[in-house]
Biotite code that builds the C-alpha atoms (Angstrom):
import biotite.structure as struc

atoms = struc.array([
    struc.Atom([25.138, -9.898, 13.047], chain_id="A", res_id=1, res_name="UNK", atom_name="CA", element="C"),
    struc.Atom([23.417, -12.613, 14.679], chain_id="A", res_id=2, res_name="UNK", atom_name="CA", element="C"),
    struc.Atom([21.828, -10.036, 17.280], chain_id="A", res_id=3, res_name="UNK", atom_name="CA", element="C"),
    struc.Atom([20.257, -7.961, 14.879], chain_id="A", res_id=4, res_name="UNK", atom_name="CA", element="C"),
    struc.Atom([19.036, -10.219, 12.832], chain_id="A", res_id=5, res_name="UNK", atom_name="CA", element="C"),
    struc.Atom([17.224, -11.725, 16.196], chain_id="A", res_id=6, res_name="UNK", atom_name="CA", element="C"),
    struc.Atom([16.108, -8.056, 16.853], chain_id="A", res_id=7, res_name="UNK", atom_name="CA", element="C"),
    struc.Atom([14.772, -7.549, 13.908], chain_id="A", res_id=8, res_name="UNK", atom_name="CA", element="C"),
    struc.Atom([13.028, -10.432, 13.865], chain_id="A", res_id=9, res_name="UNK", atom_name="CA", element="C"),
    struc.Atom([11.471, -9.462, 17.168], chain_id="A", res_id=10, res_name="UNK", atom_name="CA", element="C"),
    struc.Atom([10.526, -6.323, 15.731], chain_id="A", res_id=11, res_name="UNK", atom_name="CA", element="C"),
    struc.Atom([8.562, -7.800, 12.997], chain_id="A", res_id=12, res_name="UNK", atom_name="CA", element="C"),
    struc.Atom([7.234, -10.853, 14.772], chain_id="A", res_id=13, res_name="UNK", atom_name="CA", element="C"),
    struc.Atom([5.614, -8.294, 17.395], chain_id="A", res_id=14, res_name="UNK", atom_name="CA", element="C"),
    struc.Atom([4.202, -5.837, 14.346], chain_id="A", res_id=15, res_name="UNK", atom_name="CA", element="C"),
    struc.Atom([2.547, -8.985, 12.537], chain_id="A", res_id=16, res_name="UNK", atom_name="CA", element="C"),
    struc.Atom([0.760, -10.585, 15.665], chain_id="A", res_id=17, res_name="UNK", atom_name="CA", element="C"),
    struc.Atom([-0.022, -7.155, 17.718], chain_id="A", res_id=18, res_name="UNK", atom_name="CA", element="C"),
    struc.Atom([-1.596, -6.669, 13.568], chain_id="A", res_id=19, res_name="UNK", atom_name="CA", element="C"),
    struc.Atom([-3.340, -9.604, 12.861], chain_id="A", res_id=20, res_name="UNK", atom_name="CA", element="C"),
    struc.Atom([-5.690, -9.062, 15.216], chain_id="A", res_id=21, res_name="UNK", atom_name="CA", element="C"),
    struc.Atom([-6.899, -6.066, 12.451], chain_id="A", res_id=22, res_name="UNK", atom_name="CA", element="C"),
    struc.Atom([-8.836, -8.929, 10.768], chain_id="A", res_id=23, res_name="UNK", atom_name="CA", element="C"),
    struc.Atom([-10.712, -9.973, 13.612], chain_id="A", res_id=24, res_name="UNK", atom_name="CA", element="C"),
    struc.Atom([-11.911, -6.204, 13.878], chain_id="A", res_id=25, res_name="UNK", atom_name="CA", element="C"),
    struc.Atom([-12.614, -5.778, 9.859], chain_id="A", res_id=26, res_name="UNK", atom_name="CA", element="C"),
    struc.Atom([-15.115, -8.692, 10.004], chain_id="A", res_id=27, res_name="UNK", atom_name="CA", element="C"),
    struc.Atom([-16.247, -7.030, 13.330], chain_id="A", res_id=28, res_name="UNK", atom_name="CA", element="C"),
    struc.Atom([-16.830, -3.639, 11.671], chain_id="A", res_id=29, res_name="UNK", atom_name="CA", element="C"),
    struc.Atom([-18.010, -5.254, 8.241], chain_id="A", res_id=30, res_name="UNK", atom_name="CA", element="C"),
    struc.Atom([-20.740, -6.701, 9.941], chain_id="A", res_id=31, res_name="UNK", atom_name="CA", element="C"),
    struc.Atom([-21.591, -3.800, 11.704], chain_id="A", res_id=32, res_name="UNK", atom_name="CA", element="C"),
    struc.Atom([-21.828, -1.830, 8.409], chain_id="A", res_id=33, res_name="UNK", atom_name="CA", element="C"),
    struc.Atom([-23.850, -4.475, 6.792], chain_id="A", res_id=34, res_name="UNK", atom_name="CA", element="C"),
    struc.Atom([-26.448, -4.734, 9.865], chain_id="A", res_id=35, res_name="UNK", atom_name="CA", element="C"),
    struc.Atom([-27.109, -1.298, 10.375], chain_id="A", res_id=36, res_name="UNK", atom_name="CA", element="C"),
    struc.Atom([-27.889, -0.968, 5.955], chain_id="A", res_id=37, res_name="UNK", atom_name="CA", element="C"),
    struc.Atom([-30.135, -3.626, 5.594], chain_id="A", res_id=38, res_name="UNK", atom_name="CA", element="C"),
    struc.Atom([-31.587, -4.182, 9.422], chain_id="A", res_id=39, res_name="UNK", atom_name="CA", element="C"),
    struc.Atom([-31.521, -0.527, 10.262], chain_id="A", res_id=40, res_name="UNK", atom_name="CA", element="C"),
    struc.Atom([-31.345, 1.537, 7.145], chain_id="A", res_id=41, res_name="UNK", atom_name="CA", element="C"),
    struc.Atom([-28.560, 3.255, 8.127], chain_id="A", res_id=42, res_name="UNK", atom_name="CA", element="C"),
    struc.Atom([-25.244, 4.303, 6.483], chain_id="A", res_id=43, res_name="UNK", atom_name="CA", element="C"),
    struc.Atom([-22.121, 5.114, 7.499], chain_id="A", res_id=44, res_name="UNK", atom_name="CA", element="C"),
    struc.Atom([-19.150, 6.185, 5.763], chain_id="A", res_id=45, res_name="UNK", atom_name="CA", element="C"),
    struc.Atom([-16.853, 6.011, 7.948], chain_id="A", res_id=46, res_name="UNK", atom_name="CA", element="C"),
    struc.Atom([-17.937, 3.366, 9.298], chain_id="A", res_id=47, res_name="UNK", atom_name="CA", element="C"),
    struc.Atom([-16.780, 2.020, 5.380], chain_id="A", res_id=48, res_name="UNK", atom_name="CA", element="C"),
    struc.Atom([-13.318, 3.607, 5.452], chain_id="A", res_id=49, res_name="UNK", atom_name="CA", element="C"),
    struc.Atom([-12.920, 2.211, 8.791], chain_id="A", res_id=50, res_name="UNK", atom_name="CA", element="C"),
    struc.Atom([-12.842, -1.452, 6.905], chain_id="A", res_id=51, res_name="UNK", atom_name="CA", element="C"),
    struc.Atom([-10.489, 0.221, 4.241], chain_id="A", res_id=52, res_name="UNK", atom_name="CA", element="C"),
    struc.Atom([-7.859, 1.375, 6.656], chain_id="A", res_id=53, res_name="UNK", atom_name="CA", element="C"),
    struc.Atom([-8.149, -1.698, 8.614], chain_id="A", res_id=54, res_name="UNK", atom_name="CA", element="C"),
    struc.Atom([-7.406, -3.749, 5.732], chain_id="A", res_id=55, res_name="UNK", atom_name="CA", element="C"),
    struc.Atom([-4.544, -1.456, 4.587], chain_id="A", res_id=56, res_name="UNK", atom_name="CA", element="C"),
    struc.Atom([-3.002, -1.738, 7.960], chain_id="A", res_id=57, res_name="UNK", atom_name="CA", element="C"),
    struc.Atom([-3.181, -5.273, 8.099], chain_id="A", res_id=58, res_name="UNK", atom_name="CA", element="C"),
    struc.Atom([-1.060, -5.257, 4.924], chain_id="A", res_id=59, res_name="UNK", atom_name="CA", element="C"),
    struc.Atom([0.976, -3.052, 4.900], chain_id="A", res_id=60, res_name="UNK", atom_name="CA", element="C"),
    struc.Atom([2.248, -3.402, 8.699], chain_id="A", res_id=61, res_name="UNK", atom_name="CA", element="C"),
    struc.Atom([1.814, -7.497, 8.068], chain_id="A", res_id=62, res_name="UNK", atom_name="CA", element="C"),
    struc.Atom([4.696, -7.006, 4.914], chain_id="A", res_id=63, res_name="UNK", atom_name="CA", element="C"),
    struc.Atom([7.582, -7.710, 7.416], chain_id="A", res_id=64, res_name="UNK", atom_name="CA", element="C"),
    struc.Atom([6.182, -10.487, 9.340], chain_id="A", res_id=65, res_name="UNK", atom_name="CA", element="C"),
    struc.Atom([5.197, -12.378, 6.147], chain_id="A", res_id=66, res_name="UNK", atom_name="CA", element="C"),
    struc.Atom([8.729, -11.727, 4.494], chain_id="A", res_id=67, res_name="UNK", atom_name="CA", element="C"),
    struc.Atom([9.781, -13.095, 8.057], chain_id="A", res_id=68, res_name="UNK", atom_name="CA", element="C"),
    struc.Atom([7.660, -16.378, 8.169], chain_id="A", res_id=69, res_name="UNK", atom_name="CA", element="C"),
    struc.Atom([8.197, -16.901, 4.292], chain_id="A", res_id=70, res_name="UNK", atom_name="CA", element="C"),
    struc.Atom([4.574, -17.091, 3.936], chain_id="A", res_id=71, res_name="UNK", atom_name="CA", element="C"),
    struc.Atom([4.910, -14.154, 0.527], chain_id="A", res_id=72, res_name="UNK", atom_name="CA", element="C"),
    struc.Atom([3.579, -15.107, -3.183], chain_id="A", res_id=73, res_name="UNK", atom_name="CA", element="C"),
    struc.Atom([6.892, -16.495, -5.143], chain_id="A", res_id=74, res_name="UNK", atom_name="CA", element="C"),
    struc.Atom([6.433, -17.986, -8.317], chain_id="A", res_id=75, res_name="UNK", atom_name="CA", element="C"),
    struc.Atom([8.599, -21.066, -7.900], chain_id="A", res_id=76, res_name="UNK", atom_name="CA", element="C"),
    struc.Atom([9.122, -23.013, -11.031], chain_id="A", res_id=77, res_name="UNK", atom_name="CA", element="C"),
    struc.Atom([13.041, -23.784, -9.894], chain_id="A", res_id=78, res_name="UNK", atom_name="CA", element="C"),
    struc.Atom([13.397, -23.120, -6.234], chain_id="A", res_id=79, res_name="UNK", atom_name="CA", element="C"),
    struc.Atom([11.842, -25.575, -4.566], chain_id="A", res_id=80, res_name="UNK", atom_name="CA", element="C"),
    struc.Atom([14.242, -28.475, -5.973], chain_id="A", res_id=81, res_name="UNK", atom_name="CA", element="C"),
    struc.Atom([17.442, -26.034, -5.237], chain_id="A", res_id=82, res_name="UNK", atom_name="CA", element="C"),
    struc.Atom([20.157, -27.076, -2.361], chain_id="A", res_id=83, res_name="UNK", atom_name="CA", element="C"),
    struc.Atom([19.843, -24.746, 0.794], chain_id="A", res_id=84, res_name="UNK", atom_name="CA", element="C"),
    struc.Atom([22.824, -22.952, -0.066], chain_id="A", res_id=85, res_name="UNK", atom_name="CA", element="C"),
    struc.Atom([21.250, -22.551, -3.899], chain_id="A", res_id=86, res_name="UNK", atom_name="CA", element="C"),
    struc.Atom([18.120, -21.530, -1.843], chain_id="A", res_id=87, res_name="UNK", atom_name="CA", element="C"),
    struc.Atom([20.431, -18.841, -0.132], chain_id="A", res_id=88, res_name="UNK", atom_name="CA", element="C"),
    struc.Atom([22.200, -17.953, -3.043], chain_id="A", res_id=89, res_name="UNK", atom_name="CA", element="C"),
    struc.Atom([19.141, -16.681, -4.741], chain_id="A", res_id=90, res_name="UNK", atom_name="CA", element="C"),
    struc.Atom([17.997, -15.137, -1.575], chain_id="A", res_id=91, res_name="UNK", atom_name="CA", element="C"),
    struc.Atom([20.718, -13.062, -1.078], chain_id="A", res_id=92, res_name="UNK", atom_name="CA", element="C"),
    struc.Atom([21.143, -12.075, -5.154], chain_id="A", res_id=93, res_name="UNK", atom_name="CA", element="C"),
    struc.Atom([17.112, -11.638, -4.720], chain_id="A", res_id=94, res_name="UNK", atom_name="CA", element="C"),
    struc.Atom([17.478, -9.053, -1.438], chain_id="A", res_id=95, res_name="UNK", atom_name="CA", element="C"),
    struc.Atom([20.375, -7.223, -2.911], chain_id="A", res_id=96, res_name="UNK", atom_name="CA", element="C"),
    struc.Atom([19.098, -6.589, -6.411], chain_id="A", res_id=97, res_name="UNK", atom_name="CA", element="C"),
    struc.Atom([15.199, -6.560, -5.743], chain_id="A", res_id=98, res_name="UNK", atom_name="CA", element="C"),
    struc.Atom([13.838, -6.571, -2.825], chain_id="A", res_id=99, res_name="UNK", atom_name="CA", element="C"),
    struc.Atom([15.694, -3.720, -0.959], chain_id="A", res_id=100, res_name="UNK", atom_name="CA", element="C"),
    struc.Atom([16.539, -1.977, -3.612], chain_id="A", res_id=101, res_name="UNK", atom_name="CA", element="C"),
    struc.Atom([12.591, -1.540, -4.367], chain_id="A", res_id=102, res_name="UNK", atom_name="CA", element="C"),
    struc.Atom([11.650, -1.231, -0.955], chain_id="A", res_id=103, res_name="UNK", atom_name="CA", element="C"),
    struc.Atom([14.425, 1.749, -0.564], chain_id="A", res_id=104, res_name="UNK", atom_name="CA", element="C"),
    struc.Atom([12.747, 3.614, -4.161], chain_id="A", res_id=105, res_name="UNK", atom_name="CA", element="C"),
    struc.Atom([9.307, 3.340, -2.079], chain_id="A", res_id=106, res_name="UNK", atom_name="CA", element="C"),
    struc.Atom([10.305, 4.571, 1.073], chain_id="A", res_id=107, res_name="UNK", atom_name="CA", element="C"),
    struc.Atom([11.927, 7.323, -0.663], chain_id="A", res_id=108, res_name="UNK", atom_name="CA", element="C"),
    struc.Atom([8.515, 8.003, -2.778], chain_id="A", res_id=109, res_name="UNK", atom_name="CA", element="C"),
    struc.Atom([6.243, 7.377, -0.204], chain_id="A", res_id=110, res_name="UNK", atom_name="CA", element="C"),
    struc.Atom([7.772, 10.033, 2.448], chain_id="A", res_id=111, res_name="UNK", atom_name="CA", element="C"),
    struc.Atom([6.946, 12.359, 0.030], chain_id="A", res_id=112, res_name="UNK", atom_name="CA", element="C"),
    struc.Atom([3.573, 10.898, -0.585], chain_id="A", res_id=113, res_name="UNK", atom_name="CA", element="C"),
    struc.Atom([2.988, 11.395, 3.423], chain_id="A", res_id=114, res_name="UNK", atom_name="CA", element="C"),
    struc.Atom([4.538, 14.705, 3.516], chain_id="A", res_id=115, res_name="UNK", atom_name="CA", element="C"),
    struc.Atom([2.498, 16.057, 1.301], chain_id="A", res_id=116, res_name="UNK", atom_name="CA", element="C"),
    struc.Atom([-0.869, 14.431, 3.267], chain_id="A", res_id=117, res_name="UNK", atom_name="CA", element="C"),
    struc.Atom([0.311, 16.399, 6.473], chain_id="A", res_id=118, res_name="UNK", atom_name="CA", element="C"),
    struc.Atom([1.139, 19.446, 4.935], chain_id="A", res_id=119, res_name="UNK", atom_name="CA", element="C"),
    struc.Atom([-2.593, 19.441, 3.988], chain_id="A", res_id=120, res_name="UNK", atom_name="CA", element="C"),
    struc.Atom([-4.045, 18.012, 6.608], chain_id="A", res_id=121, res_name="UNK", atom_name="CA", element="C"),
    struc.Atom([-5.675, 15.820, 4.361], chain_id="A", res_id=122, res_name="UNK", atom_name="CA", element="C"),
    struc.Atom([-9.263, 13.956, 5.415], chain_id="A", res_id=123, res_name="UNK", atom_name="CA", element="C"),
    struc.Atom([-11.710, 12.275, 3.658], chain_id="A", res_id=124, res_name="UNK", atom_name="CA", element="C"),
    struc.Atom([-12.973, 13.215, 0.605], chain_id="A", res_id=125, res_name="UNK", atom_name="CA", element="C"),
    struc.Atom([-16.510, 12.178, 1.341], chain_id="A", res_id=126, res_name="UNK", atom_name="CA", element="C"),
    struc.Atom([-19.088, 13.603, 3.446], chain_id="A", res_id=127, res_name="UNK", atom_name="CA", element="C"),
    struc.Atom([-18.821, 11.781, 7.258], chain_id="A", res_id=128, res_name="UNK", atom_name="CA", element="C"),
    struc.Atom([-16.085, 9.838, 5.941], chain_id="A", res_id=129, res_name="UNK", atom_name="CA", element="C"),
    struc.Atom([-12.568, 9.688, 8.136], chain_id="A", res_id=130, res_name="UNK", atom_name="CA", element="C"),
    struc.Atom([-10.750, 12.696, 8.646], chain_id="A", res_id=131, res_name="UNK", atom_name="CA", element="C"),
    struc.Atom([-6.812, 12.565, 9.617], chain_id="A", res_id=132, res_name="UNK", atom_name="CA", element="C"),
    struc.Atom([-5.743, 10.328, 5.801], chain_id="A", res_id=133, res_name="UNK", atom_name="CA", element="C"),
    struc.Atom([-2.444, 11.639, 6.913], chain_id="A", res_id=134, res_name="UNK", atom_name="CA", element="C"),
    struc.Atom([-2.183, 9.129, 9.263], chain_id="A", res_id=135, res_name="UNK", atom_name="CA", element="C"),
    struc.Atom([-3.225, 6.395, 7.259], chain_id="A", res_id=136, res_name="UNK", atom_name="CA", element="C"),
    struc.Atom([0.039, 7.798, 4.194], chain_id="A", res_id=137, res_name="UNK", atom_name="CA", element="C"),
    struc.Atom([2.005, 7.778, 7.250], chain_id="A", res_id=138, res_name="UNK", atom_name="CA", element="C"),
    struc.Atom([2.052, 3.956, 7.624], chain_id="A", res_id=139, res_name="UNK", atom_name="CA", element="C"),
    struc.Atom([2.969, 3.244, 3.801], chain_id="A", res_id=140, res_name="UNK", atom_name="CA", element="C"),
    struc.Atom([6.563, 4.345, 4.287], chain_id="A", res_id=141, res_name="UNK", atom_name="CA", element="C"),
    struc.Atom([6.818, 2.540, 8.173], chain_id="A", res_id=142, res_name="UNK", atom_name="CA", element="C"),
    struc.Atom([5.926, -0.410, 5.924], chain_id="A", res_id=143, res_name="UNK", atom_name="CA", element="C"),
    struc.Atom([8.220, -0.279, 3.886], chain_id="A", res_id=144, res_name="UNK", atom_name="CA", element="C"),
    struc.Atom([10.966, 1.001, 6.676], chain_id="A", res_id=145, res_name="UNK", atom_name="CA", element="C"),
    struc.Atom([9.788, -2.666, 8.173], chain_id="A", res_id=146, res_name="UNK", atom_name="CA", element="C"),
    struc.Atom([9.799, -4.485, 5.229], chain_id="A", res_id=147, res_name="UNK", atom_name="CA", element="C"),
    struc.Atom([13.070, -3.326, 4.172], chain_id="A", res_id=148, res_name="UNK", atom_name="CA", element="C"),
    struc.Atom([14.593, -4.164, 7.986], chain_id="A", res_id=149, res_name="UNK", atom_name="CA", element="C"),
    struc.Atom([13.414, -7.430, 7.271], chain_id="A", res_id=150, res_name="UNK", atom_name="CA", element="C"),
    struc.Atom([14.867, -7.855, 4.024], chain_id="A", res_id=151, res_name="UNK", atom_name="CA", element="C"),
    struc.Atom([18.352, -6.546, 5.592], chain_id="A", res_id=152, res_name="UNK", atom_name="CA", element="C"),
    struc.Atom([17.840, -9.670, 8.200], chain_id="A", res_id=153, res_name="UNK", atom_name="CA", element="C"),
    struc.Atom([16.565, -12.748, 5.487], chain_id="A", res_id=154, res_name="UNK", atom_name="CA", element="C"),
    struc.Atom([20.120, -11.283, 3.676], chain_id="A", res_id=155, res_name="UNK", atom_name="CA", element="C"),
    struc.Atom([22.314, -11.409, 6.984], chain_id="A", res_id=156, res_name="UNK", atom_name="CA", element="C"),
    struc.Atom([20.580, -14.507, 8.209], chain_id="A", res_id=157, res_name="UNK", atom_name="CA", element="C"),
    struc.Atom([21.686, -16.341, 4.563], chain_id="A", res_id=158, res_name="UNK", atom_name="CA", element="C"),
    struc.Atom([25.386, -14.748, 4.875], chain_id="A", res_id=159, res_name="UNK", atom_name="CA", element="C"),
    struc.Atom([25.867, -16.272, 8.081], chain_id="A", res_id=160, res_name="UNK", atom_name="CA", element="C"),
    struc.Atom([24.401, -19.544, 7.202], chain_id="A", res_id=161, res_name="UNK", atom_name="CA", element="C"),
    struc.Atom([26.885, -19.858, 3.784], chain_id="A", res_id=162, res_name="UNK", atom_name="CA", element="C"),
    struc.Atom([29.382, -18.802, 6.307], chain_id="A", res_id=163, res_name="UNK", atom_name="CA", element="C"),
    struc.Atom([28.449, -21.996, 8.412], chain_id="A", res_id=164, res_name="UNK", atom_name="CA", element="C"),
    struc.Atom([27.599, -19.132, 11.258], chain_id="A", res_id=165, res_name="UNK", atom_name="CA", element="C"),
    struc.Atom([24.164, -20.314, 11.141], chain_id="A", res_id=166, res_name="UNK", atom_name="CA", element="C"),
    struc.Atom([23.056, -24.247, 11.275], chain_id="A", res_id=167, res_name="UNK", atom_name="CA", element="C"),
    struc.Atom([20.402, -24.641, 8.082], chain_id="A", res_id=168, res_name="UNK", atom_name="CA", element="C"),
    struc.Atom([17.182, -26.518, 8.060], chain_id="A", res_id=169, res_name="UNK", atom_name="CA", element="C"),
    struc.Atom([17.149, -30.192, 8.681], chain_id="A", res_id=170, res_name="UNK", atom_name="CA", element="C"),
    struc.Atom([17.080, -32.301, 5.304], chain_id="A", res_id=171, res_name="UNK", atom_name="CA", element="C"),
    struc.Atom([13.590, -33.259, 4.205], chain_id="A", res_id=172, res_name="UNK", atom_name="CA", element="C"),
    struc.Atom([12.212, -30.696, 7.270], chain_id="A", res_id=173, res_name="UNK", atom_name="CA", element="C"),
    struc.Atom([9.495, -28.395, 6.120], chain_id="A", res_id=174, res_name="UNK", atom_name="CA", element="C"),
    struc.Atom([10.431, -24.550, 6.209], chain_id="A", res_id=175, res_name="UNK", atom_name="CA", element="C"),
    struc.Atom([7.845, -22.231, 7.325], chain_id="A", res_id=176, res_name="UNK", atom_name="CA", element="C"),
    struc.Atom([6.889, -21.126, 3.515], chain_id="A", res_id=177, res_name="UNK", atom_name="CA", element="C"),
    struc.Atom([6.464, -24.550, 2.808], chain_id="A", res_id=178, res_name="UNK", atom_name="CA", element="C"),
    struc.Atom([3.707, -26.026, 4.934], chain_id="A", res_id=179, res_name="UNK", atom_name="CA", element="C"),
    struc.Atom([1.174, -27.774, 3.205], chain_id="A", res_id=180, res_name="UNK", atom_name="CA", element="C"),
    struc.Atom([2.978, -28.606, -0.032], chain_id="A", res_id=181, res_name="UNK", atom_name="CA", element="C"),
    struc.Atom([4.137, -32.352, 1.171], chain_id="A", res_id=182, res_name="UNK", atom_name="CA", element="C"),
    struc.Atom([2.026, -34.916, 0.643], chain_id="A", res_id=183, res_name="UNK", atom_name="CA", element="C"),
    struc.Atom([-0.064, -35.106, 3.663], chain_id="A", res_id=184, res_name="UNK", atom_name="CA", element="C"),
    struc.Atom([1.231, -37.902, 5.974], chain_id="A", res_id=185, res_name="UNK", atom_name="CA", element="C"),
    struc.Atom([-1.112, -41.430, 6.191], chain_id="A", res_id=186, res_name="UNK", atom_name="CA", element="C"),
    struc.Atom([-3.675, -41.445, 9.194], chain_id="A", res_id=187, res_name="UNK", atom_name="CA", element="C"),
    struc.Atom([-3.932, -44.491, 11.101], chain_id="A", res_id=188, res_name="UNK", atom_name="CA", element="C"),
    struc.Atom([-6.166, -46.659, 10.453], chain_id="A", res_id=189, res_name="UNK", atom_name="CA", element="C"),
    struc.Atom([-9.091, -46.999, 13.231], chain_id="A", res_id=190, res_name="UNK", atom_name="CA", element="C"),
    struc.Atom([-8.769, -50.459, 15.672], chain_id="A", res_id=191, res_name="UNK", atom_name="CA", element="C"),
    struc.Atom([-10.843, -53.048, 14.135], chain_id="A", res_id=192, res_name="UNK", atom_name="CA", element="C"),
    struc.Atom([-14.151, -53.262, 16.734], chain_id="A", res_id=193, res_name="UNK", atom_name="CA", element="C"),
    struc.Atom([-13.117, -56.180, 19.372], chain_id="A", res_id=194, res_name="UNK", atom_name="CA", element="C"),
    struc.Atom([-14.757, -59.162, 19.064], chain_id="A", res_id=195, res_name="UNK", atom_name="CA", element="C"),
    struc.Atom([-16.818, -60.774, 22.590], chain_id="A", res_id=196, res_name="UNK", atom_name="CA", element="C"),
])
């Protein structure tokens, strides 16, 4: 168990940085698109989609690695002041009745949704704009395929922890989703200036 949740982690810690680098080339191509308009007077449509599929791929391939570094949205009125093994107990209820069962319904939906791209060769609907859409559908349900591998590991990785298979996270040590929400820790105060 311990193995693949390690691979899987691999898997989804390679997507997410090989991905992130997506950003860097939106604001790249953003600027591009905004220099050539109002320096140039040039458009360029898909030079505009370009940004749009960039963005989607940075989101929907980044899923996995964010479920990974705990770094998603969660409402947390409760959570925060729970016991790791609460913490894990909700995780695992959480993955079981939620999270993969969701991310299973999508896969399932969005195959279709991708299948049915392909099987029309879909493109752009504006003039100049991308062509090959297909391609773009075909990375919702890989998204979700990652997202739900993910899930499968944040599940196996709290089994084996309740199991004692797994050491938890020291008392009082920040997890990764929880960066910034201690109270920041006191600077030292400068030397007082020596005196002649």
């Amino acid at each position: 168990m311990r193995r693949l949740v390690a691979l899987i982690d691999g898997l989804n810690e390679a997507v997410g940085r090989a991905v992130s680098w997506l950003s860097l080339a939106m604001v790249l191509v953003t600027a591009a698109v905004v220099l050539l308009r109002y320096r140039y007077q040039m458009g360029s449509i898909a030079l505009q989609e370009t940004v749009l599929w960039l963005h989607g791929l940075l989101f929907l391939l980044g899923a996995g690695y964010t479920l990974k570094a705990d770094r998603h949205v969660r409402v947390d009125v409760f959570y925060s002041r729970f016991s790791p093994r609460a913490k894990a107990g909700v995780n695992i209820v959480g993955s079981l009745l939620l999270l993969l069962p969701l991310c299973g319904w999508l896969l399932w939906l969005s195959g279709d949704y991708a299948a049915t791209s392909w099987r029309m060769s879909e493109s752009s609907g504006d003039a100049g704009g991308l062509s090959a859409v297909y391609l773009l559908k075909s990375i919702v349900p890989l998204a979700f395929a990652l997202l739900a591998l993910q899930g499968l590991a944040e599940l196996l990785r709290n089994v084996l922890r309740l199991r004692g298979e797994l050491p938890w996270p020291a008392t009082g040590e920040q997890g990764p989703g929880e960066q910034g929400l201690a109270q920041p820790a006191a600077q030292p105060s400068a030397a007082p200036p020596e005196q002649p």
